[in-house]
N, C-alpha and C positions, 0 to 999 in steps of 0.2 A: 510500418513493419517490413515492407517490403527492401527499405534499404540496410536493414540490419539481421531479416531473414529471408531472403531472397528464394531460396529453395524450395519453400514452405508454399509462398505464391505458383512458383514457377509448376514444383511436383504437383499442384492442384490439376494446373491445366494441363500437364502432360497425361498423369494417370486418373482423374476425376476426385470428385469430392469426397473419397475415399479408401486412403491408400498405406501401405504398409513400407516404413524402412526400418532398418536397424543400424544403433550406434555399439561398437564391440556387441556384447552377448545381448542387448536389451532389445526387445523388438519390441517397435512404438506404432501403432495406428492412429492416424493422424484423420480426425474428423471433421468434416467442411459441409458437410450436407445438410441444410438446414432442418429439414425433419428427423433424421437421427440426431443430432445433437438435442433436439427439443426432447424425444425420447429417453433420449439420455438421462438428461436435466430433471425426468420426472423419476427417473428410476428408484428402487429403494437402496437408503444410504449403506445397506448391508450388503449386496451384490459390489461392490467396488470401495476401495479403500486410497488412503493417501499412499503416492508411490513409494515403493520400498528406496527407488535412487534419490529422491528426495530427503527420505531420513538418512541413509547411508552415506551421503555427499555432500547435506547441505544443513543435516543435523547437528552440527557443531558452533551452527549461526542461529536455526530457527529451533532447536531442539531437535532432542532424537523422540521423546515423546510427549507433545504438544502438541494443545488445539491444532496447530496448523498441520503436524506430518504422526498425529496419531489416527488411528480409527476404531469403532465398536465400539465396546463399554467403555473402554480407557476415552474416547472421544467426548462419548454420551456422558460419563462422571466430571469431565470436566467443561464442558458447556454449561452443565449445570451450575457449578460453582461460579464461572467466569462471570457469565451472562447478567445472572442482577446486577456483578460491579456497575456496571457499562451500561444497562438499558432501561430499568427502572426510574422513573422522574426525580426523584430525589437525590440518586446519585450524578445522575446525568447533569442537573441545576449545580451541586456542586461542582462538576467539573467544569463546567461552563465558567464557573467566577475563577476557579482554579487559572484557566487560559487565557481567560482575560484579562487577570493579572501577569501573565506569562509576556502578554504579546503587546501590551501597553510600552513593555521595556524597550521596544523595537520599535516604537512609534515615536520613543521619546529619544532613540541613539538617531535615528533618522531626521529628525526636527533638528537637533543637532548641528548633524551634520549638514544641511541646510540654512543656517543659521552661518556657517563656515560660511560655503562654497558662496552664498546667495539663493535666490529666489528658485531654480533650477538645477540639479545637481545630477552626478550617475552615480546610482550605487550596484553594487554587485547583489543583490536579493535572493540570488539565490544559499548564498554562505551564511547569510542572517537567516533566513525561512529553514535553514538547516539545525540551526544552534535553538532556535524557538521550537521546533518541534522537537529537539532533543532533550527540551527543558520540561515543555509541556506529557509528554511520555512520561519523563525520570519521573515527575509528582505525582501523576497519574498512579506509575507502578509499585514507587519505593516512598512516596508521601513524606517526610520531615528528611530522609536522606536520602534526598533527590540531589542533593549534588554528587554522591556515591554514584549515582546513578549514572551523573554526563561520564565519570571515569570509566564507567562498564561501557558504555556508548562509544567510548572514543577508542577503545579495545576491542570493538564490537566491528566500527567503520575499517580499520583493520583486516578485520578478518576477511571480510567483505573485500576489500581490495585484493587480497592474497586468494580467495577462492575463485576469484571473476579472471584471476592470470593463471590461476591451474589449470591446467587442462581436463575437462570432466571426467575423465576417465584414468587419466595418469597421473600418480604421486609422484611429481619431483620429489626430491628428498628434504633440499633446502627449504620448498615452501612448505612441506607435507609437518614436517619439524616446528615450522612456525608458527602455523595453523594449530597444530597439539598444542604445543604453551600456551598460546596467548587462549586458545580456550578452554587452558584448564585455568587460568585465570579470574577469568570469566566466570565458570561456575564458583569459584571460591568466592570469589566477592559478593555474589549473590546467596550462597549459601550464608555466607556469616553478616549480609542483611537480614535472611528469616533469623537469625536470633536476638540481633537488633530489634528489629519490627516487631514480634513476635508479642510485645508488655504495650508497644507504642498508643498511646494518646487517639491520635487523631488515622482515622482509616485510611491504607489505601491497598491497591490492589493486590500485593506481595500480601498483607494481613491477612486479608479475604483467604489467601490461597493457604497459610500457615496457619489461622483458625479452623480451619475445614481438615486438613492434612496434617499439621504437626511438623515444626522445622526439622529441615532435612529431608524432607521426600523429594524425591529425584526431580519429578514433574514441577516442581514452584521452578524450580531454574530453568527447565526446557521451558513452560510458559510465560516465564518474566523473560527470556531471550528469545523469544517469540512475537508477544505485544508488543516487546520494547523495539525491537528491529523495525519489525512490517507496520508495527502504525507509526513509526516515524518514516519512514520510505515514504508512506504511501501520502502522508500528508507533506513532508516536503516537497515532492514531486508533483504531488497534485496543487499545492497553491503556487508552487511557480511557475507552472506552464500555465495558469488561470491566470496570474498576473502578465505574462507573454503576451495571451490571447486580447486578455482583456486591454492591453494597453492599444490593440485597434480598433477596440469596441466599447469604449468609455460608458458607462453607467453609470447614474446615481442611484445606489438600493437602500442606504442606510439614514443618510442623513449624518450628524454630527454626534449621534450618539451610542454610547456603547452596549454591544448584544446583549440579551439575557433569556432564559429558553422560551420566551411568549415570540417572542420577536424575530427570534429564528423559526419558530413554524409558520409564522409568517410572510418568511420572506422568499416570496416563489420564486421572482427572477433568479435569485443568489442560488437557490437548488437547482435552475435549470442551468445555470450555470457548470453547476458539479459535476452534476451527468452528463452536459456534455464534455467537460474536460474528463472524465472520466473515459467515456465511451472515445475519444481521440488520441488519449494518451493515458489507457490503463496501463498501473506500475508495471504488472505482471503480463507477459505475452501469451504465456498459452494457459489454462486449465490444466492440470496431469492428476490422474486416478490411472488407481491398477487395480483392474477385476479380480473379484474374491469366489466368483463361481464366473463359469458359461455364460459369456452373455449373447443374445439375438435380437438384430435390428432388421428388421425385413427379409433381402438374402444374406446376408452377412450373419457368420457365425465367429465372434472372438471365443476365444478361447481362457479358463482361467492364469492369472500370473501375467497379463498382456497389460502394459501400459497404453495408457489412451490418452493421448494430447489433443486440446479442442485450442485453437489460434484463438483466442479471443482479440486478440488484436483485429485480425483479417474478420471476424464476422461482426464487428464494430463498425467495418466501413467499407461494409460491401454495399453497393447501389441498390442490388437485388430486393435486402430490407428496408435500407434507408434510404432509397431515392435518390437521383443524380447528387443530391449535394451533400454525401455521404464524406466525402472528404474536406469540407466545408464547415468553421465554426460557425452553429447556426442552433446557438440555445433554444430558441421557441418553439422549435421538434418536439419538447417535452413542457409545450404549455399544458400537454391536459394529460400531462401522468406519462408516465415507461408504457402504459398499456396504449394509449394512441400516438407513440412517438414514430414506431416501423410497424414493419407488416408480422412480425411475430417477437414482442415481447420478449419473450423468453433467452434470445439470442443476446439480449444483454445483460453481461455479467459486470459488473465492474468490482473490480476487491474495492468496497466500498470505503472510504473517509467520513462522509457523512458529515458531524457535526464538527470536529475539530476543524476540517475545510471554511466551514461554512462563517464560525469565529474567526479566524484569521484572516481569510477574504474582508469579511463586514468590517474589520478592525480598519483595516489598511485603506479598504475604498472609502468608509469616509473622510479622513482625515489626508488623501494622497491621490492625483493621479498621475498617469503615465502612461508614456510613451515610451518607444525604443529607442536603443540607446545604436550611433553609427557602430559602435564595436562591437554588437552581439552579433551572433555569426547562428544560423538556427541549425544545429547539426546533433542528432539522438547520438548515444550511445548505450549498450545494455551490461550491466554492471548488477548481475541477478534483477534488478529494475530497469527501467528507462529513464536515463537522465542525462541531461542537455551536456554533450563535451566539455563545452568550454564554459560554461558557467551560464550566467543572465545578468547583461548590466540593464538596467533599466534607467530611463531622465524621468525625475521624480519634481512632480511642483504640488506645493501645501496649498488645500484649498482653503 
């Protein structure tokens, strides 16, 4: 974090672990003190809400009113719906074969390509671990018209690129123009899937949301551009920096055969894996809430309308919690749970991946391992996410 937000470090040590700046009109308190933040983190979800510059900025990509940048009843109504898609056993088992046919196709373009080169080969992984999570999402969100789905995706990565070159606060005009189209697009294509999906066969999560609400309610397209964004971010980014890590730290966790959800609860090393590529390289850099009333943390008194940034990056690898070898990949910090990994739990947040990491990792190690390739160069860049400049070539040999 510190070579891509240098300030953030810097202002800690100049004004302490609790300090105030402002960008134009927005004034942000910027939280590092590990017991206020824990406070924080227990507060009720009604004292603070998602930030308003988030929906007004970055609502065009994640939604203006979605899981991610709503709050209050509009939040609570929709967790409610969301949640059984995604965390109930029997949806979850489905998805899980869902993915594993997903990520099979990339084991079999890689063998391939192997079969070419010879016994040893470099592939670029991270441009395939991007199109696989773009596939495994589309089915996840849009189910029989998942390929409608990589086209919203690929309108979507887009967008993404045009708002990461705006300036936060300034509308060019040329991108500000391009941005409106391509996401009014966007919601079209997703609108006239709930009427598609709407009669469809077999379930998926666009259903869920159009059985519940009725095609056409605003929220199915802020939510379906919400899933479909941040859980592909956060699982491309999270299994190619695992495949990075992992290529100095070769495991065998799988064997030769393929997941299914007994065998992923099972498989401890591969979770502590997660969290620690998590906790190293979470997508998202800071936490952001904006207080709905007064809030009080010991002597500090914010005030209501104040945005609150917590770096979760910087208290991911601060020594203080996690010991000299804080900056250090060193998964067995979480042999016995997040609650004996550091000195206070709480301070790990990760925008979690969970189980789609956990398939795609178990896919690829047993059947590949790897090493680094002389051309990969390790250099972040933040692109609304963390992700590696120049790509990931990896040397891949079939075990």
């Amino acid at each position: 974090m510190s070579c891509l937000f240098p300030h953030i470090e810097k202002w800690k040590a100049d004004y302490g672990p609790v300090y105030v700046f402002s960008l134009v009109k927005m004034v942000i308190v910027c939280l590092c003190d590990f017991d206020i933040v824990r406070d924080f983190c227990q507060c009720r979800s009604t004292e603070f809400g998602r930030s308003a510059y988030l929906r007004n900025n970055r609502g065009i990509l994640f939604g203006y009113d979605s899981l991610i940048t709503s709050k209050g009843k509009s939040w609570a109504l929709q967790r409610k719906v969301i949640a059984p898609k995604f965390f109930n056993d029997i949806a979850r088992q489905g998805m899980v074969d869902m993915m594993v046919e997903s990520a099979v196709s990339v084991l079999e373009k890689w063998e391939s390509q192997m079969e070419e080169a010879g016994e040893v080969t470099s592939v670029r992984v991270d441009e395939d671990l991007k199109s696989l999570s773009a596939e495994m999402i589309s089915k996840a969100c849009f189910g029989s018209n998942h390929l409608i789905g990589n086209e919203i995706f690929s309108k979507m990565l887009v967008l993404q690129d045009l708002l990461s070159k705006q300036h936060a606060f300034v509308g060019l005009p040329g991108i500000a123009h391009d941005i409106r189209r391509i996401g009014k697009e966007v919601d079209q294509f997703v609108l006239k899937l709930t009427d598609d999906d709407y009669n469809a066969e077999k379930p998926s999560f666009l259903q869920a949301l159009v059985n519940n609400f009725g095609p056409g309610w605003s929220a199915i397209v802020d939510d379906c551009k919400a899933i479909f964004f941040a859980g592909h971010e956060t699982t491309a980014s999270g299994a190619t920096f695992a495949l990075v890590l992992l290529a100095h730290h070769p495991e065998e966790i799988l064997g030769n055969q393929a997941p299914n959800m007994d065998k992923l609860h099972k498989m401890k090393l591969l979770n502590m894996v997660n969290y620690e590529i998590l906790r190293l390289y979470s997508p998202g850099p800071f936490l952001t809430r904006e207080t709905s009333e007064e809030m009080k943390f010991g002597e500090f008194a914010i005030p209501k309308g104040v945005n609150i940034w917590i770096p979760i990056s910087l208290l991911h690898q601060d020594p203080a919690n996690w010991g000299n070898n804080a900056h250090e990949f060193h998964p067995e910090r979480f042999a016995n749970g997040i609650s004996s990994a550091c000195k206070l739990p709480n301070l790990f947040m990760p925008f979690g991946t969970g189980i789609r990491n956990c398939i795609v990792l178990s896919l690829l190690l047993s059947k590949f391992t790897f090493s680094l390739s002389p051309e990969y160069i390790h250099l972040l860049t933040y692109k609304l996410f963390f992700k590696p400049e120049h790509g990931v070539q990896l040397k891949m040999e079939k075990i």
